[in-house]
VOGU-3710 file (C-alpha; in Angstrom, 3 decimals, decimal comma):
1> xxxxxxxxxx> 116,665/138,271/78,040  119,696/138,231/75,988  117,980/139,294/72,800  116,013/142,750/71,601  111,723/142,061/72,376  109,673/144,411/70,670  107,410/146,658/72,302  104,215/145,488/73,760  101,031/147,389/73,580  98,239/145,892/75,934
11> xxxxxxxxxx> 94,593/147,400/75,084  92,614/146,901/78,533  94,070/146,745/81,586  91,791/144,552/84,150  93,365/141,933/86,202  94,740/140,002/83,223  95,859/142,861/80,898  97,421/145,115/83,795  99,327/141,819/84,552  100,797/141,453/81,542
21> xxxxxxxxxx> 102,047/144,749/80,933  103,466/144,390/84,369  105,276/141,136/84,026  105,945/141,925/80,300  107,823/145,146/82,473  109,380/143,114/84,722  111,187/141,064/81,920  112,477/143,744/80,181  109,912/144,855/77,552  109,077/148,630/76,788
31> xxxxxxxxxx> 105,585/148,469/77,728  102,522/150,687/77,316  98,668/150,404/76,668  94,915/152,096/77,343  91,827/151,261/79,065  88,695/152,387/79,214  88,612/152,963/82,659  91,587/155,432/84,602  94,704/153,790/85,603  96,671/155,159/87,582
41> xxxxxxxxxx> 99,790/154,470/86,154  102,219/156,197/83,529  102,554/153,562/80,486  98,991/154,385/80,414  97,882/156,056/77,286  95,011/158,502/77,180  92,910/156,731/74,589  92,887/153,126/72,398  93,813/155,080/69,472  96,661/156,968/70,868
51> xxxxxxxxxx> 97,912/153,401/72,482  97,529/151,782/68,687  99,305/154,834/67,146  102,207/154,425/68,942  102,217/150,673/68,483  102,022/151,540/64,828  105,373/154,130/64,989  107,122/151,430/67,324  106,294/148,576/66,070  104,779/146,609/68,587
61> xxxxxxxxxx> 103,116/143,524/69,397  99,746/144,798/70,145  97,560/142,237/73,257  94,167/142,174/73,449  92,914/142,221/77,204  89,400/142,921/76,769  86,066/141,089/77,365  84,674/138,614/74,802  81,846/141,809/74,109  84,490/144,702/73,059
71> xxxxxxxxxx> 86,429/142,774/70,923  85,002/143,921/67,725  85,176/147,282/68,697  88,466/147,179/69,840  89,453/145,440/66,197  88,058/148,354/64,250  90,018/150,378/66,033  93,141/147,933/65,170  91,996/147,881/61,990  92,108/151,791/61,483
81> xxxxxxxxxx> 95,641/152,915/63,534  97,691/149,520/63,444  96,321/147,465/60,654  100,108/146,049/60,476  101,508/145,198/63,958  102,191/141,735/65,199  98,666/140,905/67,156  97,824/138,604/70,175  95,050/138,405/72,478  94,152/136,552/75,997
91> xxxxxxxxxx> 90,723/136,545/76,157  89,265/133,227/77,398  87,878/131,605/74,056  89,238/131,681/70,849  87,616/130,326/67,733  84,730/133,752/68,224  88,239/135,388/68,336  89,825/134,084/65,143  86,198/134,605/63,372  86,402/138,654/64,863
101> xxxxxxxxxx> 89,829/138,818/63,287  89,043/137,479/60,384  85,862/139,971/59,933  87,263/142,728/61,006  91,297/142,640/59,870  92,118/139,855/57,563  95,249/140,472/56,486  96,230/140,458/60,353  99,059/138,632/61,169  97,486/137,175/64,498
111> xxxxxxxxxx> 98,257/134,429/66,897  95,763/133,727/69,759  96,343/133,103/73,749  95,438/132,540/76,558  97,035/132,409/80,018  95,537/130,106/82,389  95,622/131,822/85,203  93,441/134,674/87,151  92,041/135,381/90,672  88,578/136,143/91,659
121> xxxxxxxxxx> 89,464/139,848/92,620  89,427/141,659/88,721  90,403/145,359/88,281  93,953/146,795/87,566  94,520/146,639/90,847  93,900/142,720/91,467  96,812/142,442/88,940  100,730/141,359/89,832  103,735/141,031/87,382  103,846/137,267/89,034
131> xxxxxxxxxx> 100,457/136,430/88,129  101,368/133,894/85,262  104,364/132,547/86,597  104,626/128,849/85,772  100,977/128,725/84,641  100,119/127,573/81,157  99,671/129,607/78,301  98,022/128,608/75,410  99,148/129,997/72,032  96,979/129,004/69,423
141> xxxxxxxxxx> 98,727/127,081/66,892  96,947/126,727/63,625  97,703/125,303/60,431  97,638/129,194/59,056  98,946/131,046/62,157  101,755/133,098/61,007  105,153/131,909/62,179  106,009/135,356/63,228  102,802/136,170/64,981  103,199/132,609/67,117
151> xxxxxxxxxx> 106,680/133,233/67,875  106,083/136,797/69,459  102,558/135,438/71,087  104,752/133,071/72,770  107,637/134,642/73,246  105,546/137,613/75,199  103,854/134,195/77,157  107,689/133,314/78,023  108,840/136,317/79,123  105,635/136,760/81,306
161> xxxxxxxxxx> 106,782/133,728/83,538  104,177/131,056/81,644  104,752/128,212/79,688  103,456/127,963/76,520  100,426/125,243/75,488  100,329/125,229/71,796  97,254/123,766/70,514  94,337/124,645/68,395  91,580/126,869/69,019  88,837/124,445/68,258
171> xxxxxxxxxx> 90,724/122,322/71,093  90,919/124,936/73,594  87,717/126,254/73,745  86,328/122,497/74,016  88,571/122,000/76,687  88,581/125,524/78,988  84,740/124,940/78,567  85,661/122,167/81,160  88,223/123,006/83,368  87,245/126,988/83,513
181> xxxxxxxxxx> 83,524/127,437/82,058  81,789/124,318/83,238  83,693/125,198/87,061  82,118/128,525/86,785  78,547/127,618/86,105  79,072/124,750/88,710  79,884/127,487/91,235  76,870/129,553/90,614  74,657/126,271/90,926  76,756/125,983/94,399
191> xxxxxxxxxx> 76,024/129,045/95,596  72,809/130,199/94,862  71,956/126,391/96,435  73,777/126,775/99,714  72,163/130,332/100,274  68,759/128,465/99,825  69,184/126,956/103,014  69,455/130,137/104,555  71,431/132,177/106,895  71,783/128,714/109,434
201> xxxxxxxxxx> 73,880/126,799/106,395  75,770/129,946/105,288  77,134/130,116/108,847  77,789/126,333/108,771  80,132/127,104/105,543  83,628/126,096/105,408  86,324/125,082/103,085  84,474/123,316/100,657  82,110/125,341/99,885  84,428/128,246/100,066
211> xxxxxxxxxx> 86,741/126,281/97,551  84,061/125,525/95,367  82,424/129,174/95,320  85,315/130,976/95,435  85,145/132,229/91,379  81,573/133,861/92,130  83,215/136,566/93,395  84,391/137,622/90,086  82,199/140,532/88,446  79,401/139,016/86,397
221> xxxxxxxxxx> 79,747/140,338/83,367  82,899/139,061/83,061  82,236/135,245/83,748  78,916/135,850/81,414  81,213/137,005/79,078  83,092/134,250/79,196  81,055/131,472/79,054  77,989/132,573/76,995  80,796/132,980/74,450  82,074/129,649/73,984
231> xxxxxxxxxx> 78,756/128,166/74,298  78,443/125,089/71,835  81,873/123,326/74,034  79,772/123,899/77,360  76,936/123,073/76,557  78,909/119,501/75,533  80,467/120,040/79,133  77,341/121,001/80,996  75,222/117,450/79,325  78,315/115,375/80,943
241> xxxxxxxxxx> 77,810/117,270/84,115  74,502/116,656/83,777  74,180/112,841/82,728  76,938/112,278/85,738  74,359/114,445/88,367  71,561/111,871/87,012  73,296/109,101/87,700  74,539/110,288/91,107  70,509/111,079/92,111  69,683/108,036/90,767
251> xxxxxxxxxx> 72,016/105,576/92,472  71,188/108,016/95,619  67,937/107,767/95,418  67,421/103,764/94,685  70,260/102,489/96,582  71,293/105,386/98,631  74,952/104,488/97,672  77,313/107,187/95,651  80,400/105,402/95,447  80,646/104,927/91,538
261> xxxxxxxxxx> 80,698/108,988/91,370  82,882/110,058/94,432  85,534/107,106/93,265  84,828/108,426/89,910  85,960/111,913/90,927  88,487/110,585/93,669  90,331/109,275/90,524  90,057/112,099/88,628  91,787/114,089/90,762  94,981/112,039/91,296
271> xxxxxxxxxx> 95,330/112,179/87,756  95,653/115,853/87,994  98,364/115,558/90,647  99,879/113,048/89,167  100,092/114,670/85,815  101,359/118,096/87,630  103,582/116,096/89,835  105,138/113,797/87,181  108,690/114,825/85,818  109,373/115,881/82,333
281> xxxxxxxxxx> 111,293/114,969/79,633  112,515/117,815/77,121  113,476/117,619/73,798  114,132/120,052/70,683  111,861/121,511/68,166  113,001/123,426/65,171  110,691/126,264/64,479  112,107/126,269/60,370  111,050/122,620/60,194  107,634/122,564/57,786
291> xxxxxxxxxx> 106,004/120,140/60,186  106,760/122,157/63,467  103,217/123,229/64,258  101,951/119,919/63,812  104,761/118,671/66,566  104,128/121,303/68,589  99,855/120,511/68,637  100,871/117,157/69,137  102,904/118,708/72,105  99,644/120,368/73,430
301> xxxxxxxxxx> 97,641/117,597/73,165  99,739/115,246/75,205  99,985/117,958/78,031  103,186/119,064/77,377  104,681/122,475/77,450  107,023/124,891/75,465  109,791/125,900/78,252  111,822/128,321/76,148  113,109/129,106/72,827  116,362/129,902/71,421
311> xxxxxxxxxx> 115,934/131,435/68,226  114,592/128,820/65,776  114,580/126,402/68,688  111,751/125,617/70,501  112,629/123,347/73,995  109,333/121,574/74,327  108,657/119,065/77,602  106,176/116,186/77,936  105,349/114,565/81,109  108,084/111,553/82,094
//
């Protein structure tokens, strides 16, 4: 990067947080942080409060990597050694995350994210600096986000390799509780059902099943964490699962046809290719402009990205 980053303090450092402080290291950054667990590594400081101590004296952009359940804690400790640095976050839901903030550090000048990407495996050790490359990141882009809080959230989503989703929180959680919540409960259902039929079926198992379990093998707590806290969106997602599983028995069971769902989900999933496949047409968006957030949630909602900035320029793309 041509221009000076400011530090980046990461406070937990699982599979997502030790990534980022690694790929935040690999662009450049001065990076350091704390867990709560021993990590073998030497950016590693002893406790929270000696991590958010030095991101007070430096200056840095402090990251929340922490489960949904240790946020507040984690705030108060923001709160009480560096009440005024820049501060992100990428846990997996963010309207709880704006209300914590809120409670527990108003005047916080806070932008949320959330990098959509992860592995199964969780740990420091499961973690890569490559993790996030070309992945999306959400940065939440509110109507009262601070412009300097969103511009270092993304920037730090930039120079991790990721390309930046802007888009509300309210719009996030409802859709992560689809693609990434709804997935994860769907997996359970998956598994615990194929190990009903015993040790003949789990021989029998192949790719599918091994595709669709594959996230069980993440710890827990974690994926409880996860989706017992956004629970109003899934719920939403979990009645359309639902209503779509009805009419699948139904039509099963009175016709024994299921051609209306598999088409159904046949289609479905072109549109992902297609929409990952399709090119992409950029264009400019000036940062200084009053109406740039509302341009750039516009961006987010038609499934564009933000590529890269250049100071007060924002280079957004939109499918072709």
């Amino acid at each position: 990067m041509t221009s000076v980053r400011r530090p980046v303090c990461v406070i937990g450092l699982g599979l997502i947080g030790g990534s980022v402080l690694r790929a935040a290291a690999r662009a450049g950054r001065e990076v350091f942080g704390a867990a709560d667990v021993a990590v073998p590594d030497q950016r590693v400081e002893p406790t929270v409060a000696a991590a958010l101590d030095r991101a007070a004296r430096e200056d840095a952009l402090v990251v929340l990597a922490v489960p949904l359940p240790a946020v507040d804690e984690v705030l108060r400790l923001v709160a009480e050694h560096a009440p005024a640095c820049l501060l992100t976050d990428v846990v997996s839901v963010k309207e709880p995350l704006i209300e914590a903030v809120a409670r527990r550090l108003p005047s916080a000048r806070y932008a949320g994210g959330h990098p959509m990407a992860g592995r199964s495996a969780s740990g420091w050790a499961a973690g890569s600096a490559d993790l996030f490359d070309g992945a999306p990141w959400v940065v939440a882009t509110e109507e009262d986000t601070p412009r300097d809080a969103w511009r270092a959230a993304a920037e730090l989503a930039l120079d991790c390799g990721a390309q930046v989703v802007p888009t509300t929180a309210r719009e996030h959680d409802a859709a992560v509780a689809r693609i990434s919540h709804l997935p994860h409960l769907l997996a359970a259902v998956l598994a615990a059902t194929g190990a009903d039929g015993g040790s003949l079926a789990l021989s029998l198992a192949a790719g599918s099943f091994t595709d669709g379990t594959r996230v069980m093998g993440t710890r827990p707590e974690l994926v409880l964490a996860m989706c017992e806290g956004n629970r109003g969106p899934l719920l939403d997602a979990v009645d359309d699962a639902l209503g779509r599983l009805g009419a699948a028995r139904g039509s099963l069971a009175s016709t024994g046809g299921l051609a209306s769902t598999v088409r159904a989900g046949h289609e479905a999933r072109l549109a992902l290719e297609d929409l990952r496949n399709a090119g992409r047409e950029e264009f400019p968006i000036d940062l200084s402009d009053p109406e740039a957030f509302e341009t750039l949630r516009d961006l987010g909602t038609a499934g564009g990205r933000v590529l890269r900035m250049d100071g007060d320029t924002v280079i957004g793309a939109l499918p072709a």
